[in-house]
C-alpha positions in Angstrom: 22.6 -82.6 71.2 20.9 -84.9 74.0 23.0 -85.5 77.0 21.8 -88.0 78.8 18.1 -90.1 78.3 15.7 -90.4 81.3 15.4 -94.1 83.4 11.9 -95.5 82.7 11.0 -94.5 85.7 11.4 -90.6 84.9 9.8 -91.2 81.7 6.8 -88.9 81.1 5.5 -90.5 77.5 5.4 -86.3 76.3 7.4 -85.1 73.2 7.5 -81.5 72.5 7.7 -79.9 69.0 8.5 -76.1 69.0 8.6 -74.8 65.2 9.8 -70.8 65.9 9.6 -68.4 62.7 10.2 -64.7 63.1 6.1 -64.4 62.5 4.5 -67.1 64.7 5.7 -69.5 67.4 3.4 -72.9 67.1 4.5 -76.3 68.8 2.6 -79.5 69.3 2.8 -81.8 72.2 2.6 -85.6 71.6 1.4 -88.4 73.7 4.0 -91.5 72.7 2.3 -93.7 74.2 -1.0 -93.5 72.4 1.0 -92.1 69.8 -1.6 -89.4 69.3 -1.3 -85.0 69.4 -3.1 -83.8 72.4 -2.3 -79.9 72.0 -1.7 -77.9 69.4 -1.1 -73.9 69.5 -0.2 -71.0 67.5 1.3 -67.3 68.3 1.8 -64.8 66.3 4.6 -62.6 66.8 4.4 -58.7 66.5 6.1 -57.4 63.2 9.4 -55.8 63.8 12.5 -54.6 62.4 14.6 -55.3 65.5 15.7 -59.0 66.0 16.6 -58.5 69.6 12.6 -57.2 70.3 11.4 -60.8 68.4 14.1 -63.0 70.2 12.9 -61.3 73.3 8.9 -62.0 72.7 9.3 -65.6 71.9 11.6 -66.3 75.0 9.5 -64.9 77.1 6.3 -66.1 75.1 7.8 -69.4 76.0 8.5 -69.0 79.7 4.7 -67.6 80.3 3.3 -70.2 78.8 2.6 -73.0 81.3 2.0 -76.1 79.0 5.6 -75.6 77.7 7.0 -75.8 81.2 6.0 -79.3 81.5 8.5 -82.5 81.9 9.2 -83.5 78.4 10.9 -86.7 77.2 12.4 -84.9 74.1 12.5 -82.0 72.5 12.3 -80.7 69.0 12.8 -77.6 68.0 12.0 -75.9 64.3 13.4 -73.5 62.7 12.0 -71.7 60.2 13.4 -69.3 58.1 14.1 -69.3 54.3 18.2 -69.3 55.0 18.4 -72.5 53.7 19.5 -74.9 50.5 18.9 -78.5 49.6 22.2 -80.2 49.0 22.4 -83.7 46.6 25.3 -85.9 48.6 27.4 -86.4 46.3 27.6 -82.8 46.1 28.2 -82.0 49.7 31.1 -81.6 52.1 30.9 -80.7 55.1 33.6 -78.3 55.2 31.6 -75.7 52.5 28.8 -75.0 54.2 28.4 -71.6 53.5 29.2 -72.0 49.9 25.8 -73.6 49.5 24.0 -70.4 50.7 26.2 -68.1 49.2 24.0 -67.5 45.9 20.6 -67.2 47.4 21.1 -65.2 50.9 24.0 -63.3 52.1 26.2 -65.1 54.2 28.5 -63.5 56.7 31.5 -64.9 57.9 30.4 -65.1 62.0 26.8 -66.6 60.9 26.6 -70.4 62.6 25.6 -73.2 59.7 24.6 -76.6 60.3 22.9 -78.8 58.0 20.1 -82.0 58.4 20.9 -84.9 57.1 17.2 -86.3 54.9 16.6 -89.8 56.2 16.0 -92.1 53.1 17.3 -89.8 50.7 20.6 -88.9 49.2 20.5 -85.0 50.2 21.3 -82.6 53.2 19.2 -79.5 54.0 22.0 -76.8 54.9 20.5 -73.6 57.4 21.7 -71.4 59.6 19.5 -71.7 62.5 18.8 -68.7 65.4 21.7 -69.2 67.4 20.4 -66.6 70.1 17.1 -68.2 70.6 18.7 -72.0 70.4 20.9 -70.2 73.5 17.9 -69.1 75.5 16.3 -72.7 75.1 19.2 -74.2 76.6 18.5 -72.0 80.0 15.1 -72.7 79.6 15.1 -76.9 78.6 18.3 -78.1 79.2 18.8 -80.7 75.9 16.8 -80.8 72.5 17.1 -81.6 69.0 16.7 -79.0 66.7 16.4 -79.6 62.8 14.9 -76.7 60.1 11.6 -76.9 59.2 11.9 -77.3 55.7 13.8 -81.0 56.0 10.9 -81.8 57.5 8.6 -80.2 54.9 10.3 -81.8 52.0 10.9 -85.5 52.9 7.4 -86.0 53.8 6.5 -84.7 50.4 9.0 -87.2 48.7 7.8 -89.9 51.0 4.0 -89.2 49.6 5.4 -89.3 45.8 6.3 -93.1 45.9 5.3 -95.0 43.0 4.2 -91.9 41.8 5.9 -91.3 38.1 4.0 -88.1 36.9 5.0 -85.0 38.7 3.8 -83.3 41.2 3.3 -80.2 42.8 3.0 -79.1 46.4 2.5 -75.3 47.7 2.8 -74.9 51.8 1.7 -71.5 52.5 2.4 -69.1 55.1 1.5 -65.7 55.8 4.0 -63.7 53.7 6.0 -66.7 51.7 5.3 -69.9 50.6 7.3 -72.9 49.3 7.0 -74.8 45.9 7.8 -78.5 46.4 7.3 -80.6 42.9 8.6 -84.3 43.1 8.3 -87.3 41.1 8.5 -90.6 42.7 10.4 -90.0 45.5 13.0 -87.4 43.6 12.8 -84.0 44.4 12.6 -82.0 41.0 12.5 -78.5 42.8 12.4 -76.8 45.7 11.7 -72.9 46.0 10.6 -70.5 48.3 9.1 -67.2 47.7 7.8 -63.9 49.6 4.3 -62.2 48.8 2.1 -59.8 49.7 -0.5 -59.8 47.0 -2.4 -63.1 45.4 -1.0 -61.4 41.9 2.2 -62.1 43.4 1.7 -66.0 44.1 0.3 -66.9 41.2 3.1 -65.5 39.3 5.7 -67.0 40.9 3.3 -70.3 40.7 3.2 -69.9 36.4 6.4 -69.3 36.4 7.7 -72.3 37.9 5.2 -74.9 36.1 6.3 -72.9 32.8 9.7 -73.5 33.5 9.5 -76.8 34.5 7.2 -77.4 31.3 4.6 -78.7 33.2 1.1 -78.5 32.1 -1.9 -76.3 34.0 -4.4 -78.6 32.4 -3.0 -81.8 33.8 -0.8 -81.3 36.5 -2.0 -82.1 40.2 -1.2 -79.1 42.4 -1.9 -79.9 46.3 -2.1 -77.1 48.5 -1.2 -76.7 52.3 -0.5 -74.7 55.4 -2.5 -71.6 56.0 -4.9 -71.6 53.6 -8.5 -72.5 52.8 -10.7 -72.7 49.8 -12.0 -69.4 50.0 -8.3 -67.6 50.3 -7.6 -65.5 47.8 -4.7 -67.4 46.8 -6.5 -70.7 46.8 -8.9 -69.2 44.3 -7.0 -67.5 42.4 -4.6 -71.1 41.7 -8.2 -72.8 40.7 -8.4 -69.9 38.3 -5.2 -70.8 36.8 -4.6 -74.7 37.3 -7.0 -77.1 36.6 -6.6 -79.9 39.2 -6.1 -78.0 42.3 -7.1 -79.4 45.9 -6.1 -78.8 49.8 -3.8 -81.4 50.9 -5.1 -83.4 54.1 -4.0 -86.9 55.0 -6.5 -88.9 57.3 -3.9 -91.4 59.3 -4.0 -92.8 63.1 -1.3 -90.0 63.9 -3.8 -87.3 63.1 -7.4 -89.1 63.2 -8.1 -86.3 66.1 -7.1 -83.7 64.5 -9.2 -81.3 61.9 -8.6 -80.5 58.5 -7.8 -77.3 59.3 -5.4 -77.8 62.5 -3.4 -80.7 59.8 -3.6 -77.7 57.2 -2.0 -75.6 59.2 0.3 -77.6 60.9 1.3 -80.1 58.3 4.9 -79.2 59.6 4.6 -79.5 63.1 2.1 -82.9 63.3 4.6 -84.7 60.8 8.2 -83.8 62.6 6.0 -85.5 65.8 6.3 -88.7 63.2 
């Protein structure tokens, strides 16, 4: 989707990440130089059941804020939504896109899919992506990449299972879903994702998938991520259940500045800046 690439002299050494969810806009800006994150920010985004009144407040979240009218170099932008699927290539063709969405969401004949190819690995992530808002950011940025959130999610996971034969078990959370990533050396065994409201709700849907997967509680290592801490409900209430249980953080150059917490939280964002 880039048109044209910037002399050196234009060059501003600033990369943009801008992951947009129909709860919370959160982007990261990215020093390339230094290769280091200098800003991170979240939004939330008032509940609503009209899609034009959330396109509306992130556009124009967007255009008020000043950091993100700055001169980038590139662009990235997230999306993410659970209208998604993980395709193996030798299943895919392009031309049957919506066939692989068919059976988890509803799929209507005027909805726009696209699909990321995962670098390294023999799959695509298949989405449809918010067409309106990807519109507005053209007015608004010109050129930028855009890629689903979860493609990023998942090949990082894969990449942190190498060499790694016994499975394992990864839960991001967010504020009303959360996604179950279980991978063994760099294969991806299953990938799920699943709305809440109560902790009884995630640890059911947690059982349920180590009991179908026949995994073990009393052995398995289950890493935990995104917007939780140790005293969250739904942290506890996993320790409760599973015995190996721990928040995910890992301490590289890329995020030596940044806190437990922020990488936590933003284990999306700080790794598509990768």
């Amino acid at each position: 989707m880039q048109i044209s690439s910037p002399t050196i002299l234009d060059k501003k050494y600033i990369k943009l990440v801008l992951q947009i969810s129909l709860s919370e806009i959160s982007f990261c800006i990215m020093d390339t130089l230094s290769n280091k994150i200098e800003t991170i920010g979240n939004y939330p985004i008032k509940k609503s059941n009209n899609f034009i009144d959330i396109e509306e407040e992130i556009i124009n979240f967007i255009k008020k804020t000043p950091i993100l009218q700055s001169k980038f170099d590139s662009i990235l932008v997230l999306h993410n939504n659970n209208l998604s699927a993980f395709v193996p290539h030798v299943l895919f063709d392009e031309q049957y896109l919506g066939s692989y969405l068919q059976y988890n969401i509803k799929v209507f004949e005027t909805d726009f899919i696209t699909f990321d190819k995962i670098p390294n690995y023999d799959m695509n992530s298949v989405y449809i992506p918010y067409v309106n808002i990807n519109n507005s950011l053209i007015d608004i940025y010109g050129s930028f990449d855009y890629k689903h959130s979860y493609s990023i999610l998942v090949k990082k996971v894969l990449d942190l299972s190498k060499n790694k034969e016994e499975p394992q078990v990864f839960i991001h959370c967010q504020n009303d879903n959360f996604q179950i990533i279980v991978v063994k050396n760099q294969e991806l065994i299953l990938f799920n994702s699943f709305e809440y409201k109560t902790k009884e709700d995630f640890i059911y849907f947690l059982l349920f998938t180590v009991e179908q997967l026949q995994l073990n509680p009393e052995t398995l290592q289950l890493k935990i991520f995104g917007e939780i801490t140790k005293e969250s409900e739904t942290y506890q209430i996993a320790y409760k259940y599973i015995r190996n249980v721990s928040l995910f953080f890992e301490n590289n150059d890329l995020e030596s500045k940044i806190s437990q917490q922020d990488y936590l939280q933003n284990f999306i964002l700080i790794h598509a800046c990768e």
